[in-house]
C-alpha positions in Angstrom: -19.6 -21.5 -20.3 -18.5 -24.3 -18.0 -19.5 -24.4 -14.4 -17.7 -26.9 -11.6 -19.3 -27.0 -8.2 -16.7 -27.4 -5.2 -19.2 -26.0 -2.5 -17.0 -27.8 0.5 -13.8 -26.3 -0.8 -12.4 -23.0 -0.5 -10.2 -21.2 -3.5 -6.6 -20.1 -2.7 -5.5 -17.0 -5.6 -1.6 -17.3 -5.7 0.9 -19.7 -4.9 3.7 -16.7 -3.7 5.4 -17.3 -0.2 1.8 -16.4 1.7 0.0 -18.9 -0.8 2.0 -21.7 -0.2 1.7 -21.2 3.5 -1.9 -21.2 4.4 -2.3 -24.1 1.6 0.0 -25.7 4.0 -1.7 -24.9 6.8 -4.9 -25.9 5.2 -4.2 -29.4 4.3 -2.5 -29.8 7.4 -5.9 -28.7 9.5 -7.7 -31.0 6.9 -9.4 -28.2 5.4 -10.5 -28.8 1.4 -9.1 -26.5 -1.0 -8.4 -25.8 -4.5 -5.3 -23.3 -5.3 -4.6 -21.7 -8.6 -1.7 -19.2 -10.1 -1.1 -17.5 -13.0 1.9 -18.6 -13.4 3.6 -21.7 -14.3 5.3 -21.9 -11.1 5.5 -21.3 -7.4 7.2 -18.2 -6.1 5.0 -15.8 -6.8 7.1 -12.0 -7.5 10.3 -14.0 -6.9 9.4 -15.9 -10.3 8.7 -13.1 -12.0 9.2 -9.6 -10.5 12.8 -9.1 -9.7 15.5 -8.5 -11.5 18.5 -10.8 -11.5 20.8 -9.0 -9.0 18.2 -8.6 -6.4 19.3 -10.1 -2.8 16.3 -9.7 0.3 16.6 -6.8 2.2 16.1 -8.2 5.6 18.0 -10.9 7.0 17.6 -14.9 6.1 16.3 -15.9 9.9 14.1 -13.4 9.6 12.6 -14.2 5.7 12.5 -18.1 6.1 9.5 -20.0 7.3 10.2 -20.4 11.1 9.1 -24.7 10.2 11.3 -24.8 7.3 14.7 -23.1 7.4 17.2 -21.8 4.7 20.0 -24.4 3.7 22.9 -23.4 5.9 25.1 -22.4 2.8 22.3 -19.3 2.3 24.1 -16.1 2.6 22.6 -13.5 5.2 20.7 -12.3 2.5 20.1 -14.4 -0.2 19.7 -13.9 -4.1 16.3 -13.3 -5.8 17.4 -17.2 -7.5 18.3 -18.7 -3.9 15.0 -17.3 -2.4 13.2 -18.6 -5.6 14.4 -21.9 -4.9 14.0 -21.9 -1.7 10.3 -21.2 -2.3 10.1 -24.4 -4.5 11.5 -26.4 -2.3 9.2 -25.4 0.2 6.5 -26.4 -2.1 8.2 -29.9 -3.2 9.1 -30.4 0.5 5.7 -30.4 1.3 3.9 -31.9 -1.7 1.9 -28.7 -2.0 2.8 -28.6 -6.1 0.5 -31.5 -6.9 -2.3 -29.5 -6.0 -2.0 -26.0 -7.6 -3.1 -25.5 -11.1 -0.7 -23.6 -13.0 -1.2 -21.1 -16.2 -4.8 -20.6 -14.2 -6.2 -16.6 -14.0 -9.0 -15.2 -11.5 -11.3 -12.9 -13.7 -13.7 -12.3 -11.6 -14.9 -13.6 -7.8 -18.9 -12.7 -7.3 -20.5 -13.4 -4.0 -24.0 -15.9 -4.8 -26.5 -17.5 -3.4 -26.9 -19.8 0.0 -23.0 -18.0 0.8 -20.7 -19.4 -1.6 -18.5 -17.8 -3.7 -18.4 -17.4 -8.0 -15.1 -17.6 -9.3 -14.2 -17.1 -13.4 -11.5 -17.7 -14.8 -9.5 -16.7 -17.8 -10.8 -19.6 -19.4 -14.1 -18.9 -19.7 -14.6 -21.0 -17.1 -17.0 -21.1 -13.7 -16.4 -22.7 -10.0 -18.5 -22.3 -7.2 -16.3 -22.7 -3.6 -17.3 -22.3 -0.1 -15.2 -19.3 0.1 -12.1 -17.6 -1.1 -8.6 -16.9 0.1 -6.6 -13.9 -2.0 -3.3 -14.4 -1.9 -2.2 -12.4 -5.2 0.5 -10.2 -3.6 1.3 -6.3 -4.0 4.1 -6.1 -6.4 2.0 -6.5 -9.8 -0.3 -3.5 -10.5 2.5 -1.0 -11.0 2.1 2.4 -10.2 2.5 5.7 -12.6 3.1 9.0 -11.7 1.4 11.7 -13.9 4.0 14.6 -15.5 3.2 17.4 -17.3 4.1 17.0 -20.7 5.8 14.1 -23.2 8.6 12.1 -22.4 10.0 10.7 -26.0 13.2 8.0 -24.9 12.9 4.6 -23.2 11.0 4.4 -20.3 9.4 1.4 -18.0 8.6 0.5 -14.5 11.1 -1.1 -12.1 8.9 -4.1 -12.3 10.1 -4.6 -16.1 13.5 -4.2 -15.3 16.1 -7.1 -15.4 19.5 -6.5 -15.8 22.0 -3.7 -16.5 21.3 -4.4 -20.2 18.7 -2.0 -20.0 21.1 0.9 -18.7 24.7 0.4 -20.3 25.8 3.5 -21.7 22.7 5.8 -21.6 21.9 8.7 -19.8 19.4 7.1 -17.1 16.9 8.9 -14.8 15.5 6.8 -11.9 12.4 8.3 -10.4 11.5 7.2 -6.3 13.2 7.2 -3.5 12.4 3.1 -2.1 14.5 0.1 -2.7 14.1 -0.3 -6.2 15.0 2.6 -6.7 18.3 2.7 -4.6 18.9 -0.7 -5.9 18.6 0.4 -9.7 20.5 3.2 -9.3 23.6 1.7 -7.8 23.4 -0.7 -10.9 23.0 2.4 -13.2 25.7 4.0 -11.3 28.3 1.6 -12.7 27.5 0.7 -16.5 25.5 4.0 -17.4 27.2 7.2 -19.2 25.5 9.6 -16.5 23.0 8.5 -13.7 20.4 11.2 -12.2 18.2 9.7 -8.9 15.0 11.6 -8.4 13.8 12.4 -4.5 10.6 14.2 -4.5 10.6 13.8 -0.2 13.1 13.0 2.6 13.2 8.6 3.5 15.1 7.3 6.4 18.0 5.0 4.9 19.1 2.7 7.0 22.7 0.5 6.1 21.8 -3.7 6.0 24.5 -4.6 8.7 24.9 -3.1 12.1 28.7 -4.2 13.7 28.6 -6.9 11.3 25.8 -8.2 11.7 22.3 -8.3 9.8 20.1 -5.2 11.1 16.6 -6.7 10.7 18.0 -9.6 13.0 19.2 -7.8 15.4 17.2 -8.4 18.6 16.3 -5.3 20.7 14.4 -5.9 24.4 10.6 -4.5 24.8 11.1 -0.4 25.1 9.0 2.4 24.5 9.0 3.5 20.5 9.9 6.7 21.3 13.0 5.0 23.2 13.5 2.9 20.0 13.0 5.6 17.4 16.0 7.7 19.4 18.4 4.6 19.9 17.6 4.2 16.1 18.7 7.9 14.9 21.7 7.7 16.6 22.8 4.4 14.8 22.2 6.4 11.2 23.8 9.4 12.5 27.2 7.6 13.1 26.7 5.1 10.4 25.2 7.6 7.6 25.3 11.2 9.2 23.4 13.6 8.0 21.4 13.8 4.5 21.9 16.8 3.5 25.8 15.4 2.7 24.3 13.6 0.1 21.8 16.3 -1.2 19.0 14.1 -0.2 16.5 16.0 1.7 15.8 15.5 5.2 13.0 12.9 6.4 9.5 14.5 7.4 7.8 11.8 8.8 9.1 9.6 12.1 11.4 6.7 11.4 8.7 3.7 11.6 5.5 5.8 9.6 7.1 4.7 6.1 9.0 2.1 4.9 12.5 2.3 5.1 15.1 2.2 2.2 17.6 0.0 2.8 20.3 0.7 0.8 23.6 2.7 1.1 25.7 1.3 -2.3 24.2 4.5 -3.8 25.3 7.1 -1.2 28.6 6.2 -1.8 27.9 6.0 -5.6 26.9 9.7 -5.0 29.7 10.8 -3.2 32.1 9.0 -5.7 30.2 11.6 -8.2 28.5 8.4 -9.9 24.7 9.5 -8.8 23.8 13.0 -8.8 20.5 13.9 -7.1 17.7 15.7 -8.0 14.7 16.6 -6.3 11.0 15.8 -7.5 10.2 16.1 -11.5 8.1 18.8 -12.9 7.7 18.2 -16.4 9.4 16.2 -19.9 10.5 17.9 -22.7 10.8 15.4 -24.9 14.1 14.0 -24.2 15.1 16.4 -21.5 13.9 16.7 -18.3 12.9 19.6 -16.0 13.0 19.2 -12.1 11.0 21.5 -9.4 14.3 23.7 -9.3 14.4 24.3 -12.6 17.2 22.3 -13.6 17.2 20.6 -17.1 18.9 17.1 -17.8 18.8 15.4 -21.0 17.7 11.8 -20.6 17.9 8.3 -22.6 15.7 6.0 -20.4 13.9 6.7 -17.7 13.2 4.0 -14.6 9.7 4.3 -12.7 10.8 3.0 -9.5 7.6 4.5 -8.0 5.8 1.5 -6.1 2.9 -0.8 -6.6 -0.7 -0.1 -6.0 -3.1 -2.2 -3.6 -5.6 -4.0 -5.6 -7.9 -6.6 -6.8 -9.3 -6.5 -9.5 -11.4 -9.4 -9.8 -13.2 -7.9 -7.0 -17.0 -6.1 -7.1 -16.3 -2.8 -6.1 -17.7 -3.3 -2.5 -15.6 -5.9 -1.5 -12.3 -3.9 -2.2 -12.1 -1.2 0.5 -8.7 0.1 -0.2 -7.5 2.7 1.4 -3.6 4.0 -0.1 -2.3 0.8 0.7 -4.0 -1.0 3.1 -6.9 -2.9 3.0 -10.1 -1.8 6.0 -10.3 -5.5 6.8 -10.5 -7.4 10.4 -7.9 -9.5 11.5 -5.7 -8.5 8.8 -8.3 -10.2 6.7 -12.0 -10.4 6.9 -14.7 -8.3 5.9 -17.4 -7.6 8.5 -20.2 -7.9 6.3 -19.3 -10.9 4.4 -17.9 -14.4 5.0 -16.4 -16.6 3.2 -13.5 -13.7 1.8 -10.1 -13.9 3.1 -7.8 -11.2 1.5 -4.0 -12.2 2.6 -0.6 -10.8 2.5 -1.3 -7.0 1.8 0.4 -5.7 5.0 4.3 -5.3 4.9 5.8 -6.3 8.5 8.6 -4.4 9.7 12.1 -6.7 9.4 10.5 -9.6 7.5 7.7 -11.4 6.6 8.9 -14.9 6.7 8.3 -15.2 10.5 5.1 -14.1 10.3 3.5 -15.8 7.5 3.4 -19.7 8.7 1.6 -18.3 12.4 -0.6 -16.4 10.4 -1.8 -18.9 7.9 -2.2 -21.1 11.1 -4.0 -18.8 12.5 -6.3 -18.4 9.2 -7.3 -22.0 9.3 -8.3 -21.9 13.0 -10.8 -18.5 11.4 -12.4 -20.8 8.6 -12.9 -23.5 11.2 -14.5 -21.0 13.4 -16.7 -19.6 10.3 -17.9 -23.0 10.6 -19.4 -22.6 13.4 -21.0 -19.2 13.7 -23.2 -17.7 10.8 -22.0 -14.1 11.5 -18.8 -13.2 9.7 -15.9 -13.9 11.8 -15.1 -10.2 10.9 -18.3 -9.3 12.5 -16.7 -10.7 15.8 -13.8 -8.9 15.9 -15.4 -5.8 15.2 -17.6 -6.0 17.8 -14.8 -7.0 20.3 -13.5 -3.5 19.3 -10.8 -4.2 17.2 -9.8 -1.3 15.1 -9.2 -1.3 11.2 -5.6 -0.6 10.2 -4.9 2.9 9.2 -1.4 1.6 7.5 0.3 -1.3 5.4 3.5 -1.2 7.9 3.0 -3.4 10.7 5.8 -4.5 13.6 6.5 -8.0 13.4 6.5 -8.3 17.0 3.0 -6.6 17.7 1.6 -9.0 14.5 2.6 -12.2 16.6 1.7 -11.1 20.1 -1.6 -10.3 18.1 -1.6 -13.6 16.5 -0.9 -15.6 19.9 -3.5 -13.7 21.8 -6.0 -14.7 19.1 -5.3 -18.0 18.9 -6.2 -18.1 22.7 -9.3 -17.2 22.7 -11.2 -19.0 19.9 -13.6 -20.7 22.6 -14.5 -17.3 23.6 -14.7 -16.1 19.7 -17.0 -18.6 19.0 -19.2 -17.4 22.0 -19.5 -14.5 21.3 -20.1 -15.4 17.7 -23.1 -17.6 18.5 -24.7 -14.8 20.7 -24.4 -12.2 17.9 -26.3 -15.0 15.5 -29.2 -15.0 18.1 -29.6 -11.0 18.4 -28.7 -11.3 14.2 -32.1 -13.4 13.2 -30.1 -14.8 10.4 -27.1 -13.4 8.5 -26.5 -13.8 4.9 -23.9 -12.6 2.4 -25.8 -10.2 0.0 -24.9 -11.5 -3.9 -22.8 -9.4 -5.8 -22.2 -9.0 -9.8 -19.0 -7.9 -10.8 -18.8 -4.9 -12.6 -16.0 -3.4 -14.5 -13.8 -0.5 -12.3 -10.8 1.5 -13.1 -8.0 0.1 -10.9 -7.1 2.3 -7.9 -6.4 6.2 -8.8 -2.6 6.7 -8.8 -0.9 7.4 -5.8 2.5 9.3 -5.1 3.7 6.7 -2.7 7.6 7.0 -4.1 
């Protein structure tokens, strides 16, 4: 097995939209680094994860890096080929291509000696690096839920799906209640010879456009949430009424707790008698299927638009503390018992994430810097400060940048506080780590 040494460097894992960024905002803060994909090119799940009618749910000013805008002729939400473009373009614009190694796969990432970090690849192949950024996204490791009994047509995840190919002419069952699966649907809606959309549990569906204009970039002034949650269900009761019209059932949790679907092509789809809907699956018979009211469909091909989980696996054990889907980390990405690990992107910002991610990665930089200085974690520092860990992956974008600009203030003070807890610490040192095999996260109803 061959073994490179790049002690002074730290590894970036995915060149996706928040990949590209804090390799940005590394060279620019002159910090060494070595970034890899699996891939053969940038763009992360909008090079291979979406289907070819996709367009961005939020709005373009809110999805574009706030130092590198969309090309004027973008449409207020762009195609899954524009925003791939746009991504490379990023990339090129910023010579950040050059120094990603394509076709390149994390295995495993151990914890060693003196603080430095193991990395394998696919390859067969060892580097040692100062520390490790994990930037490998939340749309790969799809997620299955478990039926009773055998299901014997087509089936595959949302993930696998491509184009209306897959659909023309069969008798299609979508499962979930999210985007992909509103987005799927609609498709199915028009090519398929009869289209079923599974809802296990009420979701707030909100339309894209507000008075013509692009909801997630629609700018609201600082008010209470339960102010903004009221304001908000009166816009979906004159734009979508109720649910029950639609035989959807009615949302049990608060409008900002879960992630909204964004999609209202299929409630008209359902009252044009395109879509029928059916509540939560109980069990396959072969090529039928039986719902919780004991309804009985037959099926052709069934679509698993049931979500993603949070993982890593070329993580030990210990160092992925998932919980659902978020990640127990400090500062949206630090450990508090080990340095050196960065794990990025996980959280899904309310709107869009483009606004967010350059600040952040900035932001990110300024923490490997201050790692520098203190022997603590940097983790260990915000803990102690009394920051909490997040109990959720849905984050507002607006709290995430006052958080980030606060931050940013106070690195002197950080670094204070960092050097005091080394002197009460007698020493800190990451404890080494061998990776051993794991199932990947239990499956989780999260449709």
């Amino acid at each position: 097995m061959k073994s490179d040494n790049l002690e002074k460097h730290h590894l970036i894992i995915g060149a996706g939209p928040v990949g590209l960024a804090v390799a940005k905002s590394f060279k620019e803060a002159r910090i060494p680094y070595h970034q890899v994909d699996a891939d053969d090119d940038v763009g992360g799940n909008w090079y291979h994860g979406t289907y070819k009618s996709a367009h961005i749910l939020s709005a373009r000013k809110v999805m574009e890096y706030p130092d590198f805008k969309m090309p004027e002729d973008y449409p207020d939400f762009p195609s899954s080929g524009q925003m791939l473009a746009y991504y490379q373009s990023y990339a090129s614009h910023f010579n950040l291509t050059e120094s990603i190694q394509f076709n390149t796969k994390v295995i495993h990432v151990n914890p060693i000696n003196e603080d430095l970090w193991e990395v394998t690849f696919a390859n067969n192949t060892t580097r040692v690096y100062k520390g490790v950024i994990v930037c490998n996204g939340h749309h790969w490791s799809k997620n299955y839920p478990d039926y009773e009994g055998e299901f014997t047509g087509d089936s595959f995840h949302s993930k696998e799906y491509k184009s209306t190919d897959q659909l023309k002419d069969k008798r299609v069952l979508v499962i979930g209640a999210g985007n992909s699966a509103f987005d799927i649907a609609s498709e199915s809606a028009r090519v398929s010879s009869k289209n079923f959309l599974s809802v296990r549990r009420g979701i707030w569906i909100f339309p894209k456009t507000f008075m013509g204009k692009p909801l997630a970039s629609l700018q609201v002034p600082p008010i209470p949430d339960w102010l903004r949650e009221g304001l908000i269900k009166i816009m979906l009761k004159l734009t979508i009424g109720s649910h029950k019209e639609y035989g959807l059932p009615k949302p049990e949790s608060k409008v900002f707790d879960r992630h909204p679907t964004v999609n209202t092509e299929t409630l008209m789809h359902v009252k044009h008698g395109r879509t029928i809907i059916k509540g939560a699956v109980k069990r396959f018979l072969g090529t039928q299927v039986e719902f919780e009211d004991g309804s009985i469909e037959d099926v052709d091909t069934i679509v698993y638009a049931t979500g993603f989980k949070t993982d890593f696996p070329f993580l030990p054990k210990e160092l992925c503390r998932v919980e659902k889907a978020h990640v127990k980390v400090y500062g949206f990405s630090m450990y508090d018992t080990y340095k050196g690990l960065y794990l990025v992107g996980w959280m899904q910002p309310r709107g869009g994430v483009g606004s967010l991610i350059t600040p952040y990665a900035n932001l990110l930089a300024s923490f490997v810097k201050l790692q520098d200085k203190v022997n603590c974690p940097v983790g260990m520092i915000l803990k102690e400060r009394g920051e909490p860990l997040p109990t959720s992956h849905l984050f507002g974008g607006a709290q995430v940048i006052k958080w980030i600009e606060k931050t940013e203030k106070i690195m002197d003070k950080l670094e204070k506080e960092g050097l005091k807890l080394d002197s009460n610490l007698n020493g800190f040192t990451n404890k080494p780590l061998e990776y051993t095999s794991r199932p990947l996260q239990k499956e989780m109803q999260v449709y």
